[in-house]
One Martini backbone bead per residue (centre of mass of N, CA, C, O) as a GRO file, in nm:
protein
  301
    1UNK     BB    1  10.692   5.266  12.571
    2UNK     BB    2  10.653   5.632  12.567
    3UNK     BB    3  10.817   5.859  12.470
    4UNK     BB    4  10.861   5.833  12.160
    5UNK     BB    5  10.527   5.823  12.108
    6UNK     BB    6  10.473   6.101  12.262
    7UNK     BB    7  10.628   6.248  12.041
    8UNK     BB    8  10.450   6.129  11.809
    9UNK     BB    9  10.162   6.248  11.895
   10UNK     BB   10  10.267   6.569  11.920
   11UNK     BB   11  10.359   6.562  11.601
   12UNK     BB   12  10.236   6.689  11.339
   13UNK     BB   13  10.207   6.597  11.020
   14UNK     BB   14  10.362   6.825  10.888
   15UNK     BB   15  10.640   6.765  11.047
   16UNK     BB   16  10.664   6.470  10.969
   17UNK     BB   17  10.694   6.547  10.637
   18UNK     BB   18  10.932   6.718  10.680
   19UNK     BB   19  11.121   6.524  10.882
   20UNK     BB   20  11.144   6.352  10.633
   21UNK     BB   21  11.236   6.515  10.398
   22UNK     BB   22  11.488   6.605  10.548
   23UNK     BB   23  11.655   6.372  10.633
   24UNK     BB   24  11.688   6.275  10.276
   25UNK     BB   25  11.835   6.476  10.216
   26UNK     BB   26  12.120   6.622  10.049
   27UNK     BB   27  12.422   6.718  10.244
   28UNK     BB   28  12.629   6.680  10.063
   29UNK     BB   29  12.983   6.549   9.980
   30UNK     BB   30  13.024   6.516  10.250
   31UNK     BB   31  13.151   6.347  10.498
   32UNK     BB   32  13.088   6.171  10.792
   33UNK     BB   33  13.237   6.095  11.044
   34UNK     BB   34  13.336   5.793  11.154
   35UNK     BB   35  13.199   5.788  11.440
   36UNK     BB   36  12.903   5.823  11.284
   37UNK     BB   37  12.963   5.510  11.130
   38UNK     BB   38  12.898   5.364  11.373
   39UNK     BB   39  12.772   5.080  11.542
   40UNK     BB   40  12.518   5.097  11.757
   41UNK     BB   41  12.262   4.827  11.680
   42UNK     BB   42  12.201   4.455  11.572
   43UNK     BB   43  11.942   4.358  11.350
   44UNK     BB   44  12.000   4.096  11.179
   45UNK     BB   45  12.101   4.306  10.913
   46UNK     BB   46  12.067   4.565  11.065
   47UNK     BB   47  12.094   4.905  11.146
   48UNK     BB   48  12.249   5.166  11.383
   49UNK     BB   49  12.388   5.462  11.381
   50UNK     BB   50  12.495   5.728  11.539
   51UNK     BB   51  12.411   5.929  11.316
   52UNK     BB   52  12.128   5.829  11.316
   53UNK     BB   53  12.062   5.875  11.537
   54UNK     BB   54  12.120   6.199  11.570
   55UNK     BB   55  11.951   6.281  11.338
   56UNK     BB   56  11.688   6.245  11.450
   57UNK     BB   57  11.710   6.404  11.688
   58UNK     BB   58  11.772   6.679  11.552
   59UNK     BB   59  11.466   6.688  11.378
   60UNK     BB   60  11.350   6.792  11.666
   61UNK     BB   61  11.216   6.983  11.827
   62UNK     BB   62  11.386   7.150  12.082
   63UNK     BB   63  11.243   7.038  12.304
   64UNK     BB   64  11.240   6.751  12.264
   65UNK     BB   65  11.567   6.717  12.279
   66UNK     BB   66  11.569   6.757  12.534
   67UNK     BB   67  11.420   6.529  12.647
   68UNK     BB   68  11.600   6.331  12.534
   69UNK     BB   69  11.863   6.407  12.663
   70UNK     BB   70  11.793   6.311  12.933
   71UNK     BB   71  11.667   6.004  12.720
   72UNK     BB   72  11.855   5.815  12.535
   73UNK     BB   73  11.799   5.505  12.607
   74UNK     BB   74  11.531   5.510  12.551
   75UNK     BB   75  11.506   5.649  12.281
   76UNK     BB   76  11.634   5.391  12.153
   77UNK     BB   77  11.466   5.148  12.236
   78UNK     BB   78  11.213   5.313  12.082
   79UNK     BB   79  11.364   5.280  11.802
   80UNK     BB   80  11.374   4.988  11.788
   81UNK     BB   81  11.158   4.892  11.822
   82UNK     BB   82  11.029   5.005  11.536
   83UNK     BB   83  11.238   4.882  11.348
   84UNK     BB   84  11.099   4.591  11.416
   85UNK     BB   85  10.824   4.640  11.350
   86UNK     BB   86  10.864   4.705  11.075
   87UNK     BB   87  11.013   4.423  10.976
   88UNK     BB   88  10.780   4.266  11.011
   89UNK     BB   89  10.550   4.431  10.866
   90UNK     BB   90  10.755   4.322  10.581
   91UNK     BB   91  10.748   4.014  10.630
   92UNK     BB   92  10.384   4.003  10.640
   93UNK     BB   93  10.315   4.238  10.398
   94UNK     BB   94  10.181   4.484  10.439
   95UNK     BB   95  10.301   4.627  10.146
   96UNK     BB   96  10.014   4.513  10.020
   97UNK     BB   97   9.845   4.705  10.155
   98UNK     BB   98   9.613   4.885  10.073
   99UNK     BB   99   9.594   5.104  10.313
  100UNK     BB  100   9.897   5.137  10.275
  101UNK     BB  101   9.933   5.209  10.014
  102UNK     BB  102   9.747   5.502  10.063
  103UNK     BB  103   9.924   5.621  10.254
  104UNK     BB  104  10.166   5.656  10.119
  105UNK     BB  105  10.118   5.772   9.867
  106UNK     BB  106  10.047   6.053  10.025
  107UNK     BB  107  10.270   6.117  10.112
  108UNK     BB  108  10.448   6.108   9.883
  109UNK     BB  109  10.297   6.369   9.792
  110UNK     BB  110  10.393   6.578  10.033
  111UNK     BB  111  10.687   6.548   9.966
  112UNK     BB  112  10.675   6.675   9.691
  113UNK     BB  113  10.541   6.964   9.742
  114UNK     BB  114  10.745   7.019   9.980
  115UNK     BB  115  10.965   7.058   9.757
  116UNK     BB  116  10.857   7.262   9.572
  117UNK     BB  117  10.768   7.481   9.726
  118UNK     BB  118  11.059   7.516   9.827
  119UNK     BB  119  11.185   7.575   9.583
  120UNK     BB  120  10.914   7.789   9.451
  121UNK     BB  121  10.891   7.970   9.713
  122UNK     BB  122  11.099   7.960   9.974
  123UNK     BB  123  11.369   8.095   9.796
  124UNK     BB  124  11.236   8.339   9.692
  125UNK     BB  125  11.160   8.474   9.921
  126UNK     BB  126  11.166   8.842  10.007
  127UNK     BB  127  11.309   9.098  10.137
  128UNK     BB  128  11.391   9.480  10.153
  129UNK     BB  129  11.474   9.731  10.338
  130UNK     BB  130  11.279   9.929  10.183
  131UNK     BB  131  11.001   9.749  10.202
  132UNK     BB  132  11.011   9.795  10.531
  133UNK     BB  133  11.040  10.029  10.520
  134UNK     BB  134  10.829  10.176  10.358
  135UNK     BB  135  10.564  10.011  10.523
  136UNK     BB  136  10.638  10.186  10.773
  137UNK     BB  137  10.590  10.476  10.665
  138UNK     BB  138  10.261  10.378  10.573
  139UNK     BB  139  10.238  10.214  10.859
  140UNK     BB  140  10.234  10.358  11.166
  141UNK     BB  141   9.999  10.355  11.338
  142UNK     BB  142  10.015  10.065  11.378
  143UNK     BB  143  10.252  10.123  11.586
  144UNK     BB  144  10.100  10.230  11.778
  145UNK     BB  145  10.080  10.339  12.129
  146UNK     BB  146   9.880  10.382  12.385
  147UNK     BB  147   9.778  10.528  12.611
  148UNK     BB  148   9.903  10.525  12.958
  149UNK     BB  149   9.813  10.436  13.299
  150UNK     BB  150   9.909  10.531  13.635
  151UNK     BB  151   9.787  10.365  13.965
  152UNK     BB  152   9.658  10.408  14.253
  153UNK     BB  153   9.469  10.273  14.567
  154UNK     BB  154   9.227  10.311  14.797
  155UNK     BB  155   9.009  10.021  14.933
  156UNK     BB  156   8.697  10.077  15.101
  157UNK     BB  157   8.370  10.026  15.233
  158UNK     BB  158   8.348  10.283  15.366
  159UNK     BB  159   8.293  10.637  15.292
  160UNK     BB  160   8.408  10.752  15.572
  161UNK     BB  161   8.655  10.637  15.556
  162UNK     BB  162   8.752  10.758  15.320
  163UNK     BB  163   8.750  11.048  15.397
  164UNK     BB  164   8.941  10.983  15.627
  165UNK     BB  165   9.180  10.966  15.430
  166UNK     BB  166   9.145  11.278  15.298
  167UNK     BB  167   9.228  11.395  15.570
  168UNK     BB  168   9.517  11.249  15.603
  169UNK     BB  169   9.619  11.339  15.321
  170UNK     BB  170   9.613  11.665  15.372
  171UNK     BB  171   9.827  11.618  15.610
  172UNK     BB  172  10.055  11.444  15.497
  173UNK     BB  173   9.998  11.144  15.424
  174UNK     BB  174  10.077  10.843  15.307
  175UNK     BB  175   9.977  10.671  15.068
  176UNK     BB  176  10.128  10.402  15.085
  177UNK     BB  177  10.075  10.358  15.363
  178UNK     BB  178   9.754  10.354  15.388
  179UNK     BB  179   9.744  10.118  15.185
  180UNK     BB  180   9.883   9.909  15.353
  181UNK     BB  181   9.662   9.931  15.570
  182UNK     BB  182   9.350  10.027  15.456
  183UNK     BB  183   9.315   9.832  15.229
  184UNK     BB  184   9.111   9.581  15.059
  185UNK     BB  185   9.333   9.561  14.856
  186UNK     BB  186   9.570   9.355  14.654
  187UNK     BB  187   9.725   9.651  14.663
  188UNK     BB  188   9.870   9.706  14.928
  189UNK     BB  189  10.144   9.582  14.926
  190UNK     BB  190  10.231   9.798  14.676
  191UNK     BB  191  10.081  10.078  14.768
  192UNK     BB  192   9.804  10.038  14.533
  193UNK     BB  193   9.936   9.947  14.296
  194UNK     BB  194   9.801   9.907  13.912
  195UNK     BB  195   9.946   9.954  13.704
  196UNK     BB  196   9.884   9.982  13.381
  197UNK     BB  197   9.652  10.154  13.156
  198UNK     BB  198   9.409  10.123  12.927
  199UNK     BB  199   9.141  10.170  12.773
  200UNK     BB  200   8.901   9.951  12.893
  201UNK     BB  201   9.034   9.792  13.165
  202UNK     BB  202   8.825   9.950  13.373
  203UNK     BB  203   8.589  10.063  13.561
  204UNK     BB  204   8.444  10.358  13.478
  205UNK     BB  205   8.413  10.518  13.736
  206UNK     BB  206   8.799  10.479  13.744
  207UNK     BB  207   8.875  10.582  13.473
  208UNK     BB  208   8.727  10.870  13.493
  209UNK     BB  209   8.909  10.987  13.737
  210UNK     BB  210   9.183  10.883  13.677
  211UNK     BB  211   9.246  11.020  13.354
  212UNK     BB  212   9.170  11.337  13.462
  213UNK     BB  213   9.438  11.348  13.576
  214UNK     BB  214   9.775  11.449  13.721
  215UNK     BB  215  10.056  11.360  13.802
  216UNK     BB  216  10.026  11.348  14.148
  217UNK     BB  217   9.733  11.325  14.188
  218UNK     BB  218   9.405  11.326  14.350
  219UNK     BB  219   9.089  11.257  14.442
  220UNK     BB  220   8.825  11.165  14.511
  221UNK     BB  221   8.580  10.988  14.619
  222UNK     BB  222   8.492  10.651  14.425
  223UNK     BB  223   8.228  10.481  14.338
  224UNK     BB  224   8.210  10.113  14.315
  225UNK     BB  225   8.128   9.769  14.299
  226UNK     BB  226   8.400   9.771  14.527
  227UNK     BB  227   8.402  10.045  14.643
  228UNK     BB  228   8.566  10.300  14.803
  229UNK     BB  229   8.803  10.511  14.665
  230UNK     BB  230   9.137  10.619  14.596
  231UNK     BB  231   9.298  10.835  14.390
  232UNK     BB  232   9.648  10.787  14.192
  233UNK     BB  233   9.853  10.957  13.991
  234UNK     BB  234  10.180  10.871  13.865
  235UNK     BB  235  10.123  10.849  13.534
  236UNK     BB  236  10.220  10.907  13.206
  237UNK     BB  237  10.169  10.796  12.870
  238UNK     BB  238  10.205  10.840  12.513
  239UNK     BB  239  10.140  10.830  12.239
  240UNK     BB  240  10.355  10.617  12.015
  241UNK     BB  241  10.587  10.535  11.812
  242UNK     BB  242  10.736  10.296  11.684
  243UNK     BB  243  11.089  10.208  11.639
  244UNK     BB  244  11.210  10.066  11.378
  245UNK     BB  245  11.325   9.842  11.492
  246UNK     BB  246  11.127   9.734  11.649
  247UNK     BB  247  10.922   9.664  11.377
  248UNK     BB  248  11.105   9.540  11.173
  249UNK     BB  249  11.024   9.221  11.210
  250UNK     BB  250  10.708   9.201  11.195
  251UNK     BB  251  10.734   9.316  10.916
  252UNK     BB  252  10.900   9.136  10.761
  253UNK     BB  253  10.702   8.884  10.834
  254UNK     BB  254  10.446   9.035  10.666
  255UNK     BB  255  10.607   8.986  10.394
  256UNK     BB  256  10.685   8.738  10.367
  257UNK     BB  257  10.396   8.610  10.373
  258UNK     BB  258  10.281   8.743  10.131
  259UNK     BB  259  10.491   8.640   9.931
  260UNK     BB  260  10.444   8.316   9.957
  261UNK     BB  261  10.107   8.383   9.849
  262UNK     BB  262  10.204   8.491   9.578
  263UNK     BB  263  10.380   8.259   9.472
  264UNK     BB  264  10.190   8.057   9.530
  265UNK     BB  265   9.967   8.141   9.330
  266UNK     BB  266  10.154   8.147   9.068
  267UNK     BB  267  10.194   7.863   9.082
  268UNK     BB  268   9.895   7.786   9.046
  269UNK     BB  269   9.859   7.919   8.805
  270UNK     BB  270  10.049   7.800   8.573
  271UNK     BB  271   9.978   7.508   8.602
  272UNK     BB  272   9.702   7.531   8.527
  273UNK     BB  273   9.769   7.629   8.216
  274UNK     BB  274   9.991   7.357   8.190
  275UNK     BB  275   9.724   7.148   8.247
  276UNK     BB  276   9.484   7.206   8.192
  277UNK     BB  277   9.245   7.359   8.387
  278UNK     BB  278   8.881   7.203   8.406
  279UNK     BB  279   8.572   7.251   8.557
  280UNK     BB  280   8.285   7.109   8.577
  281UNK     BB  281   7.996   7.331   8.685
  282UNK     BB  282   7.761   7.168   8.636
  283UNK     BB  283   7.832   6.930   8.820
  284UNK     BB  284   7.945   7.092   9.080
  285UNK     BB  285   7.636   7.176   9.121
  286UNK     BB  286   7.496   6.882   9.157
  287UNK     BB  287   7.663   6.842   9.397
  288UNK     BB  288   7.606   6.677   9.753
  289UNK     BB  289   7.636   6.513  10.006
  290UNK     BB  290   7.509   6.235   9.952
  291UNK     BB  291   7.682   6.175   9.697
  292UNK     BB  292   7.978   6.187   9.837
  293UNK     BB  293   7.891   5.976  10.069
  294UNK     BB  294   7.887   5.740   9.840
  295UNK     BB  295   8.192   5.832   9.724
  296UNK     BB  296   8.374   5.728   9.992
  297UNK     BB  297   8.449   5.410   9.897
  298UNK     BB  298   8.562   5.431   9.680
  299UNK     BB  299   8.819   5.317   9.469
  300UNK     BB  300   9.105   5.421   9.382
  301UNK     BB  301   9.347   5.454   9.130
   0.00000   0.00000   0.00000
């Protein structure tokens, strides 16, 4: 019994409140197709009928129901082994077990919390196109992309060598051909090519050398304390400013983000107001760690 249990402790706390909520919300009128009714397993007075099996399985993040569909059978019967063991342990007692009944009560408030902020916070929450634009026109910079260099360079260890190679390279050498033979840079096989890169991510003597040319020029030779370089400048891009489609998602994310923090707040003060909520701040600094940890056995009413 490996998979089910995998799974289950691979998912946090969060999901799993979230995922008991949401399973036994009311999922409208309509009744459930017939096939989904038949039952798939019987142990002593209950079962497990297909919709519930699939509905389970529905439950779990993408990746997960991956995992579960392609080993159905074993994650039945790890459904099945909890099933019993529930079973068994209100058999026990159990649910009348002290620290199990304050696990049970915990969740119970998580799923009511849990359904309250869906209510009042997550289905008002909302932006306009406009307030997207609106974002977009007023944080441009945020959405700038930085200039950007592409370059090549052949790498060798002795600067004699490097000279020789820029005597071939004036005789009309080709750049890629020499790095692909001469260069002793994991990028010889690309022709030195070391692809894109923006300010501070290079070693300071080969970006400032880099950054100064003009694309299609060529450098003189340029000692790194990784050996003798040869720069060629292929490319530039210039700054500029991300346009609204592309930002567009980020920024609804952003706004969205916000509204939810806003409504979260207007919500805890409201209910403040609503329960006459008052903290004794003279007690409240008077208490220290040792306290706390003191008040940690005590038995919740």
């Amino acid at each position: 019994m490996i998979l089910y249990y995998q799974i289950m402790r691979h998912l946090n706390y969060a999901f799993l409140i979230t995922a008991v909520f949401l399973a036994f919300l009311p999922s409208g009128c309509s009744k459930a197709p017939a096939k989904d009714n038949k039952v798939l397993v019987t142990f002593g007075n209950n079962s497990i009928t297909n919709g519930a099996f699939k509905k389970r399985i529905s439950k779990l993040p993408p990746y997960y129901q991956d995992i579960v569909n392609k080993n159905k059978k074993r994650f039945l019967e790890e459904m099945i082994a909890e099933d019993l063991f529930y079973e068994e342990a209100v058999r026990k007692g159990y649910l009348q077990d002290r620290e199990v009944a304050e696990v049970i009560k915990e969740a119970k408030k998580k799923i009511l919390v849990a359904r309250l902020i869906q209510t009042e916070v997550e289905r008002n929450a909302s932006v306009t196109e406009d307030e997207i634009r609106k974002y977009y026109d007023e944080h441009k910079e945020d959405f700038k992309t930085p200039e950007m260099w592409r370059a090549s360079h052949i790498l060798v260890a002795d600067e004699k060598e490097a000279k020789d190679i820029l005597d071939e390279l004036a005789k009309g050498a080709s750049f890629e051909e020499l790095a692909r033979i001469r260069s002793i840079d994991a990028t010889a096989s690309r022709g030195g090519d070391i692809g894109y890169f923006r300010r501070g991510q290079l070693v300071p003597e080969f970006e400032k050398e880099a950054i100064a040319l003009n694309p299609g020029q060529t450098s003189g030779v340029v000692n790194t304390q990784f050996g003798y370089h040869i720069i060629k400048l292929t490319d530039k891009r210039e700054s500029s400013v991300e346009p609204y489609e592309k930002s567009r998602r980020p920024i609804e994310d952003i706004l969205m983000k916000k509204k939810r923090g806003e409504l979260f707040d207007q919500l805890v003060e409201k209910l403040k107001k609503k329960y006459d909520v008052r903290i004794d701040e003279k007690l409240f600094e008077s208490l220290d760690d040792t306290s706390i940890a003191k008040s940690e056995g005590a038995v919740k009413k």
